[in-house]
MARTI-799593 format. One line per 4 residues: number of its first residue (from 1); their letters; for each residue x, y, z of N, C-alpha, C, O. Coordinates in steps of 0.001 Angstrom, whole numbers, padded with zeros to 6 digits. Example, Ala and Ser with C-alpha at 12.3 -4.5 7.8 and 13.67 -1.06 7.14 Angstrom:
// residues 2
1	as	013190/-005690/007800/012300/-004500/007800/013200/-003300/007800/014236/-003319/008465; 012850/-002250/007080/013670/-001060/007140/012900/000030/007870/013409/001138/008039
END
This chain:
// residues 159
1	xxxx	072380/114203/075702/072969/115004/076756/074489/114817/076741/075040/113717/076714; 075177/116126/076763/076713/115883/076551/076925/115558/078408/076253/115974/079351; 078110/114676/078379/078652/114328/079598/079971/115685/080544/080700/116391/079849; 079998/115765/082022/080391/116041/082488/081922/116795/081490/082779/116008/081088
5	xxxx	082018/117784/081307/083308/118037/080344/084316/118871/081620/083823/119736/082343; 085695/118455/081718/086642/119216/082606/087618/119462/081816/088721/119152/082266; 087587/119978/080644/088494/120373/079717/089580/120930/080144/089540/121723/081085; 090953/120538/079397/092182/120921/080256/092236/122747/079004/091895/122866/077827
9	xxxx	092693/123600/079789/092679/125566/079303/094457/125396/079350/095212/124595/079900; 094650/126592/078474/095647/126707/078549/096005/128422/078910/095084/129072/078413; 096704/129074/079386/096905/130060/079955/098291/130629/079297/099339/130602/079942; 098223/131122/078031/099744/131210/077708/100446/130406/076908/100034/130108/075787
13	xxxx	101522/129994/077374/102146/128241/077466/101853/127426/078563/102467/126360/078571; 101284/127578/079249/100874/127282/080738/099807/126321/080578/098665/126766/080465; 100011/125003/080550/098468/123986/080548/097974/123646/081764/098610/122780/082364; 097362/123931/082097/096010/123490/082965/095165/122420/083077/094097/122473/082467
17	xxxx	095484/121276/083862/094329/119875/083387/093501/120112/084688/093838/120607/085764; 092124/119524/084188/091320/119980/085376/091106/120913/085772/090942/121106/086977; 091033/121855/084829/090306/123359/085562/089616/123627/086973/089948/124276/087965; 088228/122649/086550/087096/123224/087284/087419/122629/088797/087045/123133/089856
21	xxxx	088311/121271/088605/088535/120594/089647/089838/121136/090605/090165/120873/091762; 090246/121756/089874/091605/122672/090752/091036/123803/090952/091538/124207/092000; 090154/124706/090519/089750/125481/090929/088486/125079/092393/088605/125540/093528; 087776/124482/092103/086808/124155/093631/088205/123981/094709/088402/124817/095591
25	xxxx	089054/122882/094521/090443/122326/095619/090739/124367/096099/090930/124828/097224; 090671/125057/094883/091331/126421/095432/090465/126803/096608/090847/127144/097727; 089305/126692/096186/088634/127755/097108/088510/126955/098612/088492/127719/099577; 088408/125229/098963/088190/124794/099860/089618/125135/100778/089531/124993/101998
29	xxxx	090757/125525/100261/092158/125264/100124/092080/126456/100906/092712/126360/101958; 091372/127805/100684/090949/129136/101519/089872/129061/102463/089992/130077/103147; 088880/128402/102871/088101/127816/103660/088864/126996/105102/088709/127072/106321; 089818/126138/104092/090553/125856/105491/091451/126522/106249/091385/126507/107478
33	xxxx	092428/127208/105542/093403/128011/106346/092518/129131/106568/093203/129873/107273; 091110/129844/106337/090688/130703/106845/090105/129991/108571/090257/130565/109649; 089731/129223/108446/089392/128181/109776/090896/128636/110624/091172/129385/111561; 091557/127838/109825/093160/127438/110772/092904/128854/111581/092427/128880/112716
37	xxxx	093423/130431/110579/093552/131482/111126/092902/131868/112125/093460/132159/113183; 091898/131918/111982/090628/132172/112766/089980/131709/113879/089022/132267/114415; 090563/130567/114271/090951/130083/115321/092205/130226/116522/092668/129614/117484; 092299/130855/116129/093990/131164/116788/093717/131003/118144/094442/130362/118905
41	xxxx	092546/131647/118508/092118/132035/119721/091791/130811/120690/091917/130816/121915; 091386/129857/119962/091585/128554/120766/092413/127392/120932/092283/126177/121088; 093358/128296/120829/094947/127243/120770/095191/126694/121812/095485/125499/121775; 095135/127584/123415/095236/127127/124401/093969/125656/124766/094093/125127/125871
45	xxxx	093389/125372/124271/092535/124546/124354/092987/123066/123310/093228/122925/122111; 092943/122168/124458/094108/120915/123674/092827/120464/122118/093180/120322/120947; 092169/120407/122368/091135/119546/121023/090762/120448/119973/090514/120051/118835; 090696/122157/120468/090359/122959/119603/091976/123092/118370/092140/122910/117164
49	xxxx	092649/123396/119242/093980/123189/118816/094705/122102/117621/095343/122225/116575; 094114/120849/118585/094214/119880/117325/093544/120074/116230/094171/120000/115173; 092452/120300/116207/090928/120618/115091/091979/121819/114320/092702/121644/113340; 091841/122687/114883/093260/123899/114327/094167/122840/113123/093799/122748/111952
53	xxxx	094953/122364/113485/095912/121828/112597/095323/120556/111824/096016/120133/110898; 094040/119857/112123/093337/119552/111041/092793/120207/109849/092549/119702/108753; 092660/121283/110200/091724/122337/108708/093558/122713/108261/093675/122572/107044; 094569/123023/108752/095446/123007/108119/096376/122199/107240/097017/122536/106244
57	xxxx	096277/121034/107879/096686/119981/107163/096002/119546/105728/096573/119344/104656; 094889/119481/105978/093915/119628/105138/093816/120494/104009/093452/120048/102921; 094089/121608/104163/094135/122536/103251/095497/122325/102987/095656/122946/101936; 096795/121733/103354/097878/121319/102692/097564/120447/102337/096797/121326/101942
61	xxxx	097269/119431/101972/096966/118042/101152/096201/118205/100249/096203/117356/099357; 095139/119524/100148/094540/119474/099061/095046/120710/098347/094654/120956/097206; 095766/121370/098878/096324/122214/097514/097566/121260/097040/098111/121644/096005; 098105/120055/097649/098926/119616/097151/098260/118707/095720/098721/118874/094591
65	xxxx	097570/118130/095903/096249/117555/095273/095574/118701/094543/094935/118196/093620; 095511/119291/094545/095184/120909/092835/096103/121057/092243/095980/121295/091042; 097166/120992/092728/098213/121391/091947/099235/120303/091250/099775/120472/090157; 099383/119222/092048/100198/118276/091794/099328/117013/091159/099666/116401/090146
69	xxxx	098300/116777/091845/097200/115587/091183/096454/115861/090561/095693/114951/090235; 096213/117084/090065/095216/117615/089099/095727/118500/087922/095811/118076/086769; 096125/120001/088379/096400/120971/087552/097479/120204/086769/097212/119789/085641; 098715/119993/087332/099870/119883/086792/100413/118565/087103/101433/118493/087788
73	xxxx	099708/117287/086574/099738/115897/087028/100885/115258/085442/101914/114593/085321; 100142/115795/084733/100822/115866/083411/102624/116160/083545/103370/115707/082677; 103026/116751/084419/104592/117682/084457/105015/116778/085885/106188/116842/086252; 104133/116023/086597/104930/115785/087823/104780/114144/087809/105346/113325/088534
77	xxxx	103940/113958/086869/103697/111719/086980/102718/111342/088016/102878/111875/089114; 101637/110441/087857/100854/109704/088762/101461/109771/090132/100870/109967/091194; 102964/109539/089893/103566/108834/091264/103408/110046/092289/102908/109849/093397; 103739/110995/091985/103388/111994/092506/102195/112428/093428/102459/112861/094550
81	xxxx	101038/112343/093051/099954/111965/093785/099814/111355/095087/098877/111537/095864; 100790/110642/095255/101356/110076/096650/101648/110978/097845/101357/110781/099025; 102255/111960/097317/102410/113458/098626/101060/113572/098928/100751/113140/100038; 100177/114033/098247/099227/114619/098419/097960/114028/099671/097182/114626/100414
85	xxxx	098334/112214/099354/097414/111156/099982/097855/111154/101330/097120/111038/102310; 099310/111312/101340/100017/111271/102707/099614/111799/103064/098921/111452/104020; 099660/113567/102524/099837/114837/103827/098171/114680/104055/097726/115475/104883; 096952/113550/103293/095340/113843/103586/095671/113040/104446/095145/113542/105439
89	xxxx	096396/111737/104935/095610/110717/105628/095915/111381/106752/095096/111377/107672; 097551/112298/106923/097990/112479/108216/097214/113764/108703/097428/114192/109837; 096130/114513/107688/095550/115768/108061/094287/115090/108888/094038/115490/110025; 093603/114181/108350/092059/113514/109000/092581/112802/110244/091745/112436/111070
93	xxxx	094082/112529/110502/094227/111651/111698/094274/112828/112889/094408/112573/114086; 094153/114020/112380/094360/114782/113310/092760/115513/113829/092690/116329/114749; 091684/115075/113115/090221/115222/113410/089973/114032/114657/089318/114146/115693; 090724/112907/114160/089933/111494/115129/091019/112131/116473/090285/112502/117389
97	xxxx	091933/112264/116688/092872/112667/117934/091902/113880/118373/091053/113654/119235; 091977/114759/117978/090637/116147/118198/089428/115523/118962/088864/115510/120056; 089393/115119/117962/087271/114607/118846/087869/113561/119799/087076/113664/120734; 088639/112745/120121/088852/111573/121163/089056/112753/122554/088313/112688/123533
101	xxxx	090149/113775/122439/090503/114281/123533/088927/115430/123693/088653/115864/124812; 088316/115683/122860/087062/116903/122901/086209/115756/123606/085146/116241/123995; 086318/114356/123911/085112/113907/124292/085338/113057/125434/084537/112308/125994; 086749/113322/125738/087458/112523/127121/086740/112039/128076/086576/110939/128602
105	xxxx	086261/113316/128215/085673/113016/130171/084174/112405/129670/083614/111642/130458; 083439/112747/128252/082099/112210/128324/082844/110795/128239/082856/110300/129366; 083453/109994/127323/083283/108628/127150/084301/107720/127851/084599/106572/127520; 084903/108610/129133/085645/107564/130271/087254/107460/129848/087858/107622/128787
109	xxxx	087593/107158/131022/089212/107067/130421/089274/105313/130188/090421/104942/129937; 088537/104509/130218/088997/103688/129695/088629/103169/128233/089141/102214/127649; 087753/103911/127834/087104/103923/126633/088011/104809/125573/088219/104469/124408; 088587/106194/126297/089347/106499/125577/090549/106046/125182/090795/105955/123980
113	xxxx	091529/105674/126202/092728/104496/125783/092835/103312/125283/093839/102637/125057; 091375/103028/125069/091362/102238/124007/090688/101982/122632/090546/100977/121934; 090282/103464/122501/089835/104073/121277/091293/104503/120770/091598/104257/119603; 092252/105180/121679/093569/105975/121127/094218/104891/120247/094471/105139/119069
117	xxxx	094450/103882/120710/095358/102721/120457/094577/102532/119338/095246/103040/118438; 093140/101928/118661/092479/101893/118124/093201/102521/116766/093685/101995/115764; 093034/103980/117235/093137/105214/115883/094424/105241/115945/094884/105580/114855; 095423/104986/116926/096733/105057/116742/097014/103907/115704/097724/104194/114740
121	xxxx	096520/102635/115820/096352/101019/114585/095906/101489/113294/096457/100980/112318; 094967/102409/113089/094490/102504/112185/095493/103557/111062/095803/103336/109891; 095785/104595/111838/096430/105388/110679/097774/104355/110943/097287/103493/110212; 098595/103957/111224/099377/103312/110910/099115/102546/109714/099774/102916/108743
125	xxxx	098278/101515/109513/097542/100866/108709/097097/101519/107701/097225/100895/106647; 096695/102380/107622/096586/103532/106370/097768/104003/105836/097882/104044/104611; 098696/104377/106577/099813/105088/106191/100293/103853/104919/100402/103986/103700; 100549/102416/105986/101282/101069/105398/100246/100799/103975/100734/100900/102849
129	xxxx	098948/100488/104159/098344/100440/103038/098397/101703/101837/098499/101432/100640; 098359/102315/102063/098486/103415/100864/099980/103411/100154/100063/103622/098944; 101106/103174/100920/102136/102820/099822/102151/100902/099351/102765/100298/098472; 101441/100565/100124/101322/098922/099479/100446/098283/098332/100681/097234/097731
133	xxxx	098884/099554/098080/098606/099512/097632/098215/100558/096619/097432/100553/095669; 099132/101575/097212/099008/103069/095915/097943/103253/094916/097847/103356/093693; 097040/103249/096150/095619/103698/095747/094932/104793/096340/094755/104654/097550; 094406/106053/095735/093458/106791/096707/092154/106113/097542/091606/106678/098488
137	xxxx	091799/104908/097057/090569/104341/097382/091002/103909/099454/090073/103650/100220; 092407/103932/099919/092977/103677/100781/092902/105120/101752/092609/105307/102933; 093247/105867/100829/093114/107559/101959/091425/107587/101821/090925/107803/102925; 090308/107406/100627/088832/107636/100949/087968/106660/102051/086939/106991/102640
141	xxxx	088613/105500/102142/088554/104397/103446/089073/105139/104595/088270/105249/105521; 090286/105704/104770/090543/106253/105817/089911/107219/106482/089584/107176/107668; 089690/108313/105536/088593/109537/105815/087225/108747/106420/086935/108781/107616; 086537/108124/105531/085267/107789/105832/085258/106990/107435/084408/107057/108322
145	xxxx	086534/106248/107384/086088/105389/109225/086433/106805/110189/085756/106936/111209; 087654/108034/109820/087910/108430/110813/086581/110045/110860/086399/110713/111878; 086064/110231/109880/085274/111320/109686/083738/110835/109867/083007/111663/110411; 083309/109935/109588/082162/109184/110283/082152/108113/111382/081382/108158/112342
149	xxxx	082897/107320/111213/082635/106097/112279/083264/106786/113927/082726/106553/115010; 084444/107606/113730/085208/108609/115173/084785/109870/115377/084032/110189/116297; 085184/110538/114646/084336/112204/114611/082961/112423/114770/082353/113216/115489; 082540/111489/113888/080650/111832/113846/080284/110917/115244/079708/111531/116142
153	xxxx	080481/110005/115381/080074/109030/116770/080593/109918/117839/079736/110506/118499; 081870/110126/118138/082374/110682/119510/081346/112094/119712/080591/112285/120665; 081580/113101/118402/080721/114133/118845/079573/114257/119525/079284/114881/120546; 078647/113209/118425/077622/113423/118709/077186/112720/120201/076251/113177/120858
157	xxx	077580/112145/120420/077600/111133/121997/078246/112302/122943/077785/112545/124058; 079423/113040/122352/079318/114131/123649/078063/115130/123619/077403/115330/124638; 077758/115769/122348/076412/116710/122014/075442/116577/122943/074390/117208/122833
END
């Protein structure tokens, strides 16, 4: 059985690394700002709002990440890759702020001010770890506590 192949295409003079993998980043990259758009309507609403500029952020960090950490990683250096982790950690910090204020009144105000402080420690700590240890394994730690252990818990406890 031949293994997983992501052969880098060339388009021209134009090289391409990671095809298949900059192409999926494309389409999620339209998924989110179709969200962002499409929401407009619940701007006046403080958590929907935030959630709003999560699918946007999001979809900026990962087209930064198709294009810069994938497609064209070759023309811009590893180091580079670093924009991309930033603009993810600071896009998911804006899901855990979302669901804390979407679940206010269910889980108390004192539970919430000290969940805020919590997630306010944490992306700090993410931010500091990811240039200390200039690793993605630091933004996939981050996602996973703030997209399961905050988002998935708060929701579903308001649900």
């Amino acid at each position: 059985m031949t293994p997983f192949q992501n052969p880098t295409i060339y388009i021209g003079d134009l090289r391409i690394d990671e095809p298949i993998t900059t192409l999926t980043d494309l389409l999620f990259i339209g998924v989110c700002f179709m969200a962002f758009f499409k929401t407009k309507h619940v701007a006046h609403e403080k958590a929907a709002n935030i959630y709003r500029w999560f699918f946007l952020l999001t979809g900026a960090s990962t087209l930064v990440a198709a294009l810069i950490g994938h497609a064209f990683l070759y023309h811009f250096g590893i180091e580079a890759k670093i924009y991309g982790w930033v603009t993810g950690i600071f896009g998911t910090c804006f899901a855990q702020f979302a669901a804390l204020y979407h679940t206010r009144k269910t889980i108390g105000e004192s539970i919430f001010k000290t969940l805020m402080v919590v997630c306010i420690l944490e992306v700090i700590t993410a931010f500091i770890c990811v240039f200390a240890f200039w690793s993605f394994v630091v933004v996939e730690v981050h996602s996973a506590f703030v997209l399961v252990l905050i988002v998935t818990v708060l929701e579903s406890i308001h649900y």
